[in-house]
PDB file with SEQRES, HELIX, SHEET and CRYST1 records, atoms N, CA, C and O in Angstrom:
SEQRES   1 A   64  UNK UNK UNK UNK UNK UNK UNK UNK UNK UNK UNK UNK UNK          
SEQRES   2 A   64  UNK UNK UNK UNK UNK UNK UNK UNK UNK UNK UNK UNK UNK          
SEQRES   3 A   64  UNK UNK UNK UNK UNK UNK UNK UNK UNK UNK UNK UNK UNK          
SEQRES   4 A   64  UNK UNK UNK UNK UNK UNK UNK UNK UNK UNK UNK UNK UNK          
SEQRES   5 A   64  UNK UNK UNK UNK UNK UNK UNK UNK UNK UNK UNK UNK              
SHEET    1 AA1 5 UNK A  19  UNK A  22  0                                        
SHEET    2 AA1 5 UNK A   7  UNK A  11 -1                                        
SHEET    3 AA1 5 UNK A  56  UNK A  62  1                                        
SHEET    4 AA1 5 UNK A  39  UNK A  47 -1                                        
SHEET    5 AA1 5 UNK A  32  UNK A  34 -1                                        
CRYST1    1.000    1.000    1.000  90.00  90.00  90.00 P 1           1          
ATOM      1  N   UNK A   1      -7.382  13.980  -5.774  1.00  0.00           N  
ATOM      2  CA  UNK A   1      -6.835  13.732  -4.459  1.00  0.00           C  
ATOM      3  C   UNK A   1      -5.441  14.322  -4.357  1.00  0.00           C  
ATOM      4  O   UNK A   1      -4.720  14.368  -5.354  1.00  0.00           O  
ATOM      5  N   UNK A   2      -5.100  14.711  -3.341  1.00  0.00           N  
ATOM      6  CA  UNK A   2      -3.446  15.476  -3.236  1.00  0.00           C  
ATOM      7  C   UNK A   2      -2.881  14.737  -2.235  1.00  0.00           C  
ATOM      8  O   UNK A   2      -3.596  14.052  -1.504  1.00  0.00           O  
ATOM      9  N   UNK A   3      -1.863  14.777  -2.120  1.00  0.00           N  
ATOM     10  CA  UNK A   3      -0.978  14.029  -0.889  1.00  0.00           C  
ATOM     11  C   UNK A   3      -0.970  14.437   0.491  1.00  0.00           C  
ATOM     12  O   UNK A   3      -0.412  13.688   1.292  1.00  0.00           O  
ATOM     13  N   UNK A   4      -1.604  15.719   0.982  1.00  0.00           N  
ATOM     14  CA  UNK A   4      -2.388  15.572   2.008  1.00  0.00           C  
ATOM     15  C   UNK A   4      -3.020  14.692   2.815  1.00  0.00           C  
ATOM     16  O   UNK A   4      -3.067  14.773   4.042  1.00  0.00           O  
ATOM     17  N   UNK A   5      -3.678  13.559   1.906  1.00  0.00           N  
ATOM     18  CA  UNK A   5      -4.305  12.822   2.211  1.00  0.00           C  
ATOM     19  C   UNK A   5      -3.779  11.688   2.841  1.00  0.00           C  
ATOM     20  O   UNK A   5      -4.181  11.205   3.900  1.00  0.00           O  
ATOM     21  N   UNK A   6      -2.487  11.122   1.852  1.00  0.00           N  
ATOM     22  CA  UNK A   6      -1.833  10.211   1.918  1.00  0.00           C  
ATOM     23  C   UNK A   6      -2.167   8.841   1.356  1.00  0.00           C  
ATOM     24  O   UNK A   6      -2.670   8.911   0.235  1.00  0.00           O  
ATOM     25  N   UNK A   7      -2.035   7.731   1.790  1.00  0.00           N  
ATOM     26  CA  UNK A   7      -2.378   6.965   0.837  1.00  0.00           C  
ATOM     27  C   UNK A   7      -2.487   5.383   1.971  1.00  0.00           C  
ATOM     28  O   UNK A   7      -2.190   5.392   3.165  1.00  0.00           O  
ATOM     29  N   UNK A   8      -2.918   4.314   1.290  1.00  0.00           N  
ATOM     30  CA  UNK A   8      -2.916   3.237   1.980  1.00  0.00           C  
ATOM     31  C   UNK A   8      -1.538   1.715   1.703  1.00  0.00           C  
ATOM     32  O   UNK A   8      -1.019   1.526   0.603  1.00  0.00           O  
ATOM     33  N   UNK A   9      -1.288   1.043   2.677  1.00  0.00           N  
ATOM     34  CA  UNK A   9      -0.552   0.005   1.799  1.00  0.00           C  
ATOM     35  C   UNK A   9      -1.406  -1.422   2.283  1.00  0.00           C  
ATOM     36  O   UNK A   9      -1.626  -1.767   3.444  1.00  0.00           O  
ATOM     37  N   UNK A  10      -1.753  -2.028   1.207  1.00  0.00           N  
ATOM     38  CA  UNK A  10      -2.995  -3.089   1.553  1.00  0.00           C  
ATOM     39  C   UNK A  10      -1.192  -4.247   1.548  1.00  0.00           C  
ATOM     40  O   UNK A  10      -0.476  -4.437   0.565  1.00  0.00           O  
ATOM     41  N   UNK A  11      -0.989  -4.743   2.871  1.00  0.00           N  
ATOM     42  CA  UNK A  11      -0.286  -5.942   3.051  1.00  0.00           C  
ATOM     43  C   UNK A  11      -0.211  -7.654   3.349  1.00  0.00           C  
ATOM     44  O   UNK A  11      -0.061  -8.329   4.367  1.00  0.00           O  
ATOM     45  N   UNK A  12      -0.374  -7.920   2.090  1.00  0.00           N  
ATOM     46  CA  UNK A  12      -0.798  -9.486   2.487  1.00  0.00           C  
ATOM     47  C   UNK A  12       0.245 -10.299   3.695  1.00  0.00           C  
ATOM     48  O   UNK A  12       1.459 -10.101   3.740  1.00  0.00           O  
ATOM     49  N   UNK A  13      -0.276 -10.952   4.353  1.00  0.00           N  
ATOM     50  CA  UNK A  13       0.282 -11.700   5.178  1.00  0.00           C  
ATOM     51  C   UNK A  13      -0.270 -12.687   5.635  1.00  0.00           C  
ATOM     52  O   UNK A  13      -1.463 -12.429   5.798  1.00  0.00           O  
ATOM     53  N   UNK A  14       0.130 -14.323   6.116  1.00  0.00           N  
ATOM     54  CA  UNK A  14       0.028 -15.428   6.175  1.00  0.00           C  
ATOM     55  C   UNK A  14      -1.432 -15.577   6.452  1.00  0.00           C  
ATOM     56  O   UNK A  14      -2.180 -16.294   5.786  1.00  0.00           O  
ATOM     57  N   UNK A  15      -1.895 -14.642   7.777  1.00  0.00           N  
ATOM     58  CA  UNK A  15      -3.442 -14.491   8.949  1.00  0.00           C  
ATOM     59  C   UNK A  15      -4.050 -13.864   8.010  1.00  0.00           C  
ATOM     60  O   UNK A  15      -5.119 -13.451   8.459  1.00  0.00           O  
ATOM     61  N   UNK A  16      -3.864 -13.489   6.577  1.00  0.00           N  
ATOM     62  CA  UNK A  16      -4.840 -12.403   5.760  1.00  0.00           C  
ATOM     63  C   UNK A  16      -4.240 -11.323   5.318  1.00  0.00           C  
ATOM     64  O   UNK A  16      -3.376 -11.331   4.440  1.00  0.00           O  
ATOM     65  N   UNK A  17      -4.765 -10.092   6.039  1.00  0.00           N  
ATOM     66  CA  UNK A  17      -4.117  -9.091   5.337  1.00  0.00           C  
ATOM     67  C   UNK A  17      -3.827  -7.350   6.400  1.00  0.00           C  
ATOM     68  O   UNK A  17      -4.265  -7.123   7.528  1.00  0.00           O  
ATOM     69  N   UNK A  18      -2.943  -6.376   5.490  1.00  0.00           N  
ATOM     70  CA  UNK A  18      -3.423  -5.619   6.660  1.00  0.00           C  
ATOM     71  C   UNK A  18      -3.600  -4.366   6.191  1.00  0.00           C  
ATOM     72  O   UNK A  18      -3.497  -4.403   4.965  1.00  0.00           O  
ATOM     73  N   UNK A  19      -3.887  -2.926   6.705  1.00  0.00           N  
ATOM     74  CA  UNK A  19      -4.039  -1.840   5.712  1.00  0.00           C  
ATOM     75  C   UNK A  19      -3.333  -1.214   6.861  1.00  0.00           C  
ATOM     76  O   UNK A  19      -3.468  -1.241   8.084  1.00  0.00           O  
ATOM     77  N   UNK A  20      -2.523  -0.635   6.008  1.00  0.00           N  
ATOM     78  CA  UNK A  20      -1.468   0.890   6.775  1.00  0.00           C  
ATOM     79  C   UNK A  20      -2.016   1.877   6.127  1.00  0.00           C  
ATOM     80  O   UNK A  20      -2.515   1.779   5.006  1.00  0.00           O  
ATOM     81  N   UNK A  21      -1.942   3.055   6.915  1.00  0.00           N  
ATOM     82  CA  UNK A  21      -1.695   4.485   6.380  1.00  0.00           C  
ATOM     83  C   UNK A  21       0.090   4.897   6.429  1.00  0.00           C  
ATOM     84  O   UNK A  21       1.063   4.343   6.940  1.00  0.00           O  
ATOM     85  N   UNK A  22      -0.103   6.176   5.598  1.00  0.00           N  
ATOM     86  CA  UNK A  22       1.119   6.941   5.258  1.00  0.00           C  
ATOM     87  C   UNK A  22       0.847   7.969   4.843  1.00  0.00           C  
ATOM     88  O   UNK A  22      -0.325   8.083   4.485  1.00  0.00           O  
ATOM     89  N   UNK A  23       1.519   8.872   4.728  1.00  0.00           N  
ATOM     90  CA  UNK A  23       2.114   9.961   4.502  1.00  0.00           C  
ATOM     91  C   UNK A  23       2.472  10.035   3.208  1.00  0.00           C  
ATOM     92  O   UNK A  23       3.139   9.131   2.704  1.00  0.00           O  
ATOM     93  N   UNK A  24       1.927  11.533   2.234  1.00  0.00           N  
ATOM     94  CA  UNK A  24       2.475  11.744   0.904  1.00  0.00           C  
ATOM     95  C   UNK A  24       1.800  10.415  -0.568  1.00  0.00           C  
ATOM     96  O   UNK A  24       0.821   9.766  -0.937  1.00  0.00           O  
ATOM     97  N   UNK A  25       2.938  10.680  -0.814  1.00  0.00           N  
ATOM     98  CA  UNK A  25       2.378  10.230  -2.849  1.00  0.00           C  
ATOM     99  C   UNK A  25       2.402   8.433  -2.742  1.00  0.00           C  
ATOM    100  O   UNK A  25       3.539   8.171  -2.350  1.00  0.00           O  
ATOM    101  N   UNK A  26       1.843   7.491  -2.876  1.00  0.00           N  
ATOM    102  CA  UNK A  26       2.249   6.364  -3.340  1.00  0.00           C  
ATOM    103  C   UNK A  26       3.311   5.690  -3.923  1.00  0.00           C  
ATOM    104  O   UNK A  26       3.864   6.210  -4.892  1.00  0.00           O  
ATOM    105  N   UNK A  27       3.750   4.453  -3.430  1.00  0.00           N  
ATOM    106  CA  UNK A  27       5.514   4.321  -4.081  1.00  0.00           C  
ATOM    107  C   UNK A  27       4.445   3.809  -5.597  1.00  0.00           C  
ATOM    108  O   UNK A  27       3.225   3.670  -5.677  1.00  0.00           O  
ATOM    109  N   UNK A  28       5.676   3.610  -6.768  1.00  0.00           N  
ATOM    110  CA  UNK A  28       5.177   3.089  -7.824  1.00  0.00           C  
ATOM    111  C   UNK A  28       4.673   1.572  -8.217  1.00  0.00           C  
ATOM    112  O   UNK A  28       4.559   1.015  -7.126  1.00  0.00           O  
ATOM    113  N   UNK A  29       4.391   0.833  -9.031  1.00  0.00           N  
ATOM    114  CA  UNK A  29       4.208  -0.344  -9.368  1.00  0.00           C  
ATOM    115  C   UNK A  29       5.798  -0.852  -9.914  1.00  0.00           C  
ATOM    116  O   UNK A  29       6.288  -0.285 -10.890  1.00  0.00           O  
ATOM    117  N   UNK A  30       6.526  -1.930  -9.219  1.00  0.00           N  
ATOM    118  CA  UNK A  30       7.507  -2.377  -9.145  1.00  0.00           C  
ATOM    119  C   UNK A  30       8.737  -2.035  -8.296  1.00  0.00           C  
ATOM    120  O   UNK A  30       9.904  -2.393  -8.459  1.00  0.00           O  
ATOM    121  N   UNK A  31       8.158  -1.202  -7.285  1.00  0.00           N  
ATOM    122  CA  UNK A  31       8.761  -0.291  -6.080  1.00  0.00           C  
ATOM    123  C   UNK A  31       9.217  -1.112  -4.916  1.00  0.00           C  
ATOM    124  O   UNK A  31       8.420  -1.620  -4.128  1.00  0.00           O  
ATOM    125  N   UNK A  32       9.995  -1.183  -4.861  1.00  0.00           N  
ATOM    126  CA  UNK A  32      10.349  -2.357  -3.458  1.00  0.00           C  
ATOM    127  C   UNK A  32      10.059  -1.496  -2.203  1.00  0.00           C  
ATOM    128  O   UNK A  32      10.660  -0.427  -2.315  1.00  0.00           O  
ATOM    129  N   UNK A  33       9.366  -1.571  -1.068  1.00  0.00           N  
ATOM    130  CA  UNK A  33       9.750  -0.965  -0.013  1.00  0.00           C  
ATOM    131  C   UNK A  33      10.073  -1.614   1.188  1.00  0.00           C  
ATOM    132  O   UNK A  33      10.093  -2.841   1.084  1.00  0.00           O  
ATOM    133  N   UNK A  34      10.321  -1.178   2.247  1.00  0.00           N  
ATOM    134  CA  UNK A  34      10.758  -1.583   3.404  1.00  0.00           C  
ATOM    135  C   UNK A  34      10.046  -1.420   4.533  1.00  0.00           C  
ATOM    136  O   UNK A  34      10.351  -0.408   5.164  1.00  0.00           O  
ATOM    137  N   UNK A  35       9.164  -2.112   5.010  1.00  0.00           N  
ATOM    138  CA  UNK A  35       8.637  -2.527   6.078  1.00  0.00           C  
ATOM    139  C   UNK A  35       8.233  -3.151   7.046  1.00  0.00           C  
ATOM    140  O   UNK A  35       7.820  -4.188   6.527  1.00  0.00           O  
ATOM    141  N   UNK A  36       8.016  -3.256   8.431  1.00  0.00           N  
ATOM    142  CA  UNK A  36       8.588  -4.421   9.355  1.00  0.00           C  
ATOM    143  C   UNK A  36       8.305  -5.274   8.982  1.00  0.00           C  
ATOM    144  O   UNK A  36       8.709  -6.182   9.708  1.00  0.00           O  
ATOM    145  N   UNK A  37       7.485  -5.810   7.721  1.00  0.00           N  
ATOM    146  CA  UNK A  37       7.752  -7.385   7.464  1.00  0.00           C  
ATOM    147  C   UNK A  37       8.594  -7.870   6.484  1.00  0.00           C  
ATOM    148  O   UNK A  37       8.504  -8.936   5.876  1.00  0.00           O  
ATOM    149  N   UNK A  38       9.868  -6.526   6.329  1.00  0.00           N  
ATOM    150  CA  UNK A  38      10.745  -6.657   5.502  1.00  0.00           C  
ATOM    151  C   UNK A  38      10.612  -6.283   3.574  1.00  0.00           C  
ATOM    152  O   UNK A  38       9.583  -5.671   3.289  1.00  0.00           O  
ATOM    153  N   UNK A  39      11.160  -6.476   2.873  1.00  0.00           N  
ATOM    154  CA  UNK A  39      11.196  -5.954   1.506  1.00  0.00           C  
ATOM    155  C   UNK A  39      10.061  -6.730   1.214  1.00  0.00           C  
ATOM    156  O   UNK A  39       9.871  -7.911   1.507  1.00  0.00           O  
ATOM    157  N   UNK A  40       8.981  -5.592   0.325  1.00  0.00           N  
ATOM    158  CA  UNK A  40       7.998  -5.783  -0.068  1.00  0.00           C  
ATOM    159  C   UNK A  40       7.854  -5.060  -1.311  1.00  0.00           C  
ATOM    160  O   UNK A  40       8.239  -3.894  -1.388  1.00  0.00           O  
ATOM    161  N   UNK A  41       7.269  -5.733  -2.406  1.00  0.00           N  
ATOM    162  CA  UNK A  41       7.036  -5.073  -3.877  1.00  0.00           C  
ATOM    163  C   UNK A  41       6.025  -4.560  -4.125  1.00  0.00           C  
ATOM    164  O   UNK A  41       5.040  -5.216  -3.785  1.00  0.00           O  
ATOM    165  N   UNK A  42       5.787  -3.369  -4.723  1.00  0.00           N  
ATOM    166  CA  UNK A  42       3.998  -2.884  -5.134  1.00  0.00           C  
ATOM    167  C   UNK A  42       4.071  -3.523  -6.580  1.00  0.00           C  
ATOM    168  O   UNK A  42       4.741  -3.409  -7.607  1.00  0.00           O  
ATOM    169  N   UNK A  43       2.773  -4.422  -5.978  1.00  0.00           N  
ATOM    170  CA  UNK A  43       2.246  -5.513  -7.359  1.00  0.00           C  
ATOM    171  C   UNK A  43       1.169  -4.375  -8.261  1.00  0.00           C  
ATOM    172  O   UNK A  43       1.124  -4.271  -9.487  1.00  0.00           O  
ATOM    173  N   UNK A  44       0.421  -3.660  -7.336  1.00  0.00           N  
ATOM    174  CA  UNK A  44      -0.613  -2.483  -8.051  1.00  0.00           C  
ATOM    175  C   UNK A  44      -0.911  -1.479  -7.329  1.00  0.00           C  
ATOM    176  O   UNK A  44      -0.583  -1.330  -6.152  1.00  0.00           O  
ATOM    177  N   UNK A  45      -1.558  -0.725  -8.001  1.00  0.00           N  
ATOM    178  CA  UNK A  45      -2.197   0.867  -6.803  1.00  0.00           C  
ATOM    179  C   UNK A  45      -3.455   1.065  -7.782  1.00  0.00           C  
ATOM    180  O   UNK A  45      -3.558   1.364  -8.972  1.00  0.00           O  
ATOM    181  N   UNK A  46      -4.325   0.779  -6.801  1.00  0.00           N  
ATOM    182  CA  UNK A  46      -5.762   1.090  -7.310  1.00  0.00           C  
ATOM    183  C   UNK A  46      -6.319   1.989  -5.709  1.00  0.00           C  
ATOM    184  O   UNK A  46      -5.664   2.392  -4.747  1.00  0.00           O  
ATOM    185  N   UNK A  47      -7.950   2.040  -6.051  1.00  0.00           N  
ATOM    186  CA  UNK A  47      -8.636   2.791  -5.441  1.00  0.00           C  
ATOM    187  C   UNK A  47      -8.611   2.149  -3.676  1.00  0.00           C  
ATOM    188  O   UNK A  47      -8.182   1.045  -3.342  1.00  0.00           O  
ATOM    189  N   UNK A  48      -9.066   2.966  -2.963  1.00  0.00           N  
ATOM    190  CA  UNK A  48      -8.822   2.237  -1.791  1.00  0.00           C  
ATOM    191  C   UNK A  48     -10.110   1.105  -1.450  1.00  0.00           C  
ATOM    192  O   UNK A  48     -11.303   1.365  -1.612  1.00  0.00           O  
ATOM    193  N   UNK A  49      -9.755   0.260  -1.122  1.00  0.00           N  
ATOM    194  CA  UNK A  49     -10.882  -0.789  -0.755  1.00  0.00           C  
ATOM    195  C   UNK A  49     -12.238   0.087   0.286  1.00  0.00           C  
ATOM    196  O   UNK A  49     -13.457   0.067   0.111  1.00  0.00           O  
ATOM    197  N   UNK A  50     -11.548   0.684   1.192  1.00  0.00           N  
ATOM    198  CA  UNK A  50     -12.453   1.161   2.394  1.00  0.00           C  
ATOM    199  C   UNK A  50     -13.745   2.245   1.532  1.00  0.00           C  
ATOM    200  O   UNK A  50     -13.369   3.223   0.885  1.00  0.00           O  
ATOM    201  N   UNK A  51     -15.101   1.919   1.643  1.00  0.00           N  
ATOM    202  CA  UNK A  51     -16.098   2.446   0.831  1.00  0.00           C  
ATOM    203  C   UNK A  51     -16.136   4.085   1.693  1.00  0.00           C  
ATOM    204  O   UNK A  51     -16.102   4.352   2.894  1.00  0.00           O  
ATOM    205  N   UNK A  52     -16.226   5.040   0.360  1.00  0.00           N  
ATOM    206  CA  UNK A  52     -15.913   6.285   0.569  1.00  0.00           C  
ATOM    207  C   UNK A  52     -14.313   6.807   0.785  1.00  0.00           C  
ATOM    208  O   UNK A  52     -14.098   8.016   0.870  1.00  0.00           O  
ATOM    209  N   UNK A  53     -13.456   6.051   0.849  1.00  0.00           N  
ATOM    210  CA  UNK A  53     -12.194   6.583   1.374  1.00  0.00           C  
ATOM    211  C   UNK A  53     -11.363   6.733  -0.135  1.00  0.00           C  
ATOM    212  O   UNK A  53     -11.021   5.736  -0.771  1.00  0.00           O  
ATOM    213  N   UNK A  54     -11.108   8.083  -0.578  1.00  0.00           N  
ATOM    214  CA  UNK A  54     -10.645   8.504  -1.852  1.00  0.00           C  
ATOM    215  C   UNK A  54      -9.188   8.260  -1.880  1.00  0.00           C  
ATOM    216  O   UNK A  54      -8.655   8.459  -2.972  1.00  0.00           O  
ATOM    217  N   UNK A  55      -8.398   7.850  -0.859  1.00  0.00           N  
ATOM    218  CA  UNK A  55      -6.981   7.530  -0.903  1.00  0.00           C  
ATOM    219  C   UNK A  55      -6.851   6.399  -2.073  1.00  0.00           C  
ATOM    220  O   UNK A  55      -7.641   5.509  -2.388  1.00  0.00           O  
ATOM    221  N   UNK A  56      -5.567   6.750  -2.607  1.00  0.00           N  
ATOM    222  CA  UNK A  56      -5.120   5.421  -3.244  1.00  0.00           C  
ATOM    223  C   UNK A  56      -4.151   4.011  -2.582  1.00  0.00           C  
ATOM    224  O   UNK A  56      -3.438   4.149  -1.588  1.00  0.00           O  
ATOM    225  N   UNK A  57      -4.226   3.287  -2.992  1.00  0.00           N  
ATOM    226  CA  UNK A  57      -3.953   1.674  -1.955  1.00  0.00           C  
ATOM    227  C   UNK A  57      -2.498   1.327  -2.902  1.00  0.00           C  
ATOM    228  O   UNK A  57      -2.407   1.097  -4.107  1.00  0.00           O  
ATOM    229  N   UNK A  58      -1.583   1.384  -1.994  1.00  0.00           N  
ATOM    230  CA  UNK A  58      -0.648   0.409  -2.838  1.00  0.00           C  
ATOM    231  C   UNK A  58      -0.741  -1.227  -2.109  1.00  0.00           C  
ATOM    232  O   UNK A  58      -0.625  -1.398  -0.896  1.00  0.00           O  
ATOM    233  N   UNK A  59      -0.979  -2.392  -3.134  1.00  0.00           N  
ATOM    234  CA  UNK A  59      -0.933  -3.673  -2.793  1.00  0.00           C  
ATOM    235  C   UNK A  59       0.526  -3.926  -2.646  1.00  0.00           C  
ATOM    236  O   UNK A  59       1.295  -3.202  -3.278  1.00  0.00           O  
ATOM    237  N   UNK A  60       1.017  -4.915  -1.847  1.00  0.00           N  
ATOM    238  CA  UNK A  60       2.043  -5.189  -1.040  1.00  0.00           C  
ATOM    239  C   UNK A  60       2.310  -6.467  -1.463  1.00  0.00           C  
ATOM    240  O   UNK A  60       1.392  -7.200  -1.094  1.00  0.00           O  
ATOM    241  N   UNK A  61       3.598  -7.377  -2.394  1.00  0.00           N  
ATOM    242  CA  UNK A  61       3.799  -8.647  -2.116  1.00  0.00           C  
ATOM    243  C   UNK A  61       5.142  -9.134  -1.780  1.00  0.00           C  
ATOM    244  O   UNK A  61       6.095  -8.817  -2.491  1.00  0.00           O  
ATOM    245  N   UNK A  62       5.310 -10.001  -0.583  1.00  0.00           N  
ATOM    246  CA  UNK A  62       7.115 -10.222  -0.615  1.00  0.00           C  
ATOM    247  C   UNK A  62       7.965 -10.251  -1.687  1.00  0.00           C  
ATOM    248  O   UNK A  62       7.840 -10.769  -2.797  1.00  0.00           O  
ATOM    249  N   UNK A  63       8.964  -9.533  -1.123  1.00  0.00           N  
ATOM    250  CA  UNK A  63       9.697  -9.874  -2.430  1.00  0.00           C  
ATOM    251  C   UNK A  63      10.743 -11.469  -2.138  1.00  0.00           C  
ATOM    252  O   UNK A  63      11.064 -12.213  -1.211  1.00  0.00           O  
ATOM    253  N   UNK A  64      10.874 -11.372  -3.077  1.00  0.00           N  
ATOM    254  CA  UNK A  64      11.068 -12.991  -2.796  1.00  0.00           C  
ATOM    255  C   UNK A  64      12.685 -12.972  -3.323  1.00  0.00           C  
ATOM    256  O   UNK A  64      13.349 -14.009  -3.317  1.00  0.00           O  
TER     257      UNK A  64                                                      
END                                                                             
């Protein structure tokens, strides 16, 4: 897969959960990022949940 593609961020939140797209390479595992639900940590990056979709998923948890 190349960054063309881009990648997913699987975001837990209170109602469940949510999946973003993006642009480019995946942040790393222990990566804080910033998004409207504020600083969030990548707990992992595995395959994407969605069947057939070759992107990789970064999981999302508050940072606390």
């Amino acid at each position: 897969m190349t960054s063309e593609n881009g990648y997913l961020l699987f975001v837990s939140k209170p109602t469940g959960y949510e999946l973003r797209e993006r642009d480019g390479e995946p942040p790393a595992v222990g990566e804080v990022v910033e998004e409207e639900d504020g600083r969030l940590r990548v707990s992992k990056i595995a395959s994407s949940p969605l069947p057939g979709d070759e992107r990789r998923c970064a999981y999302l948890q508050p940072v606390n």
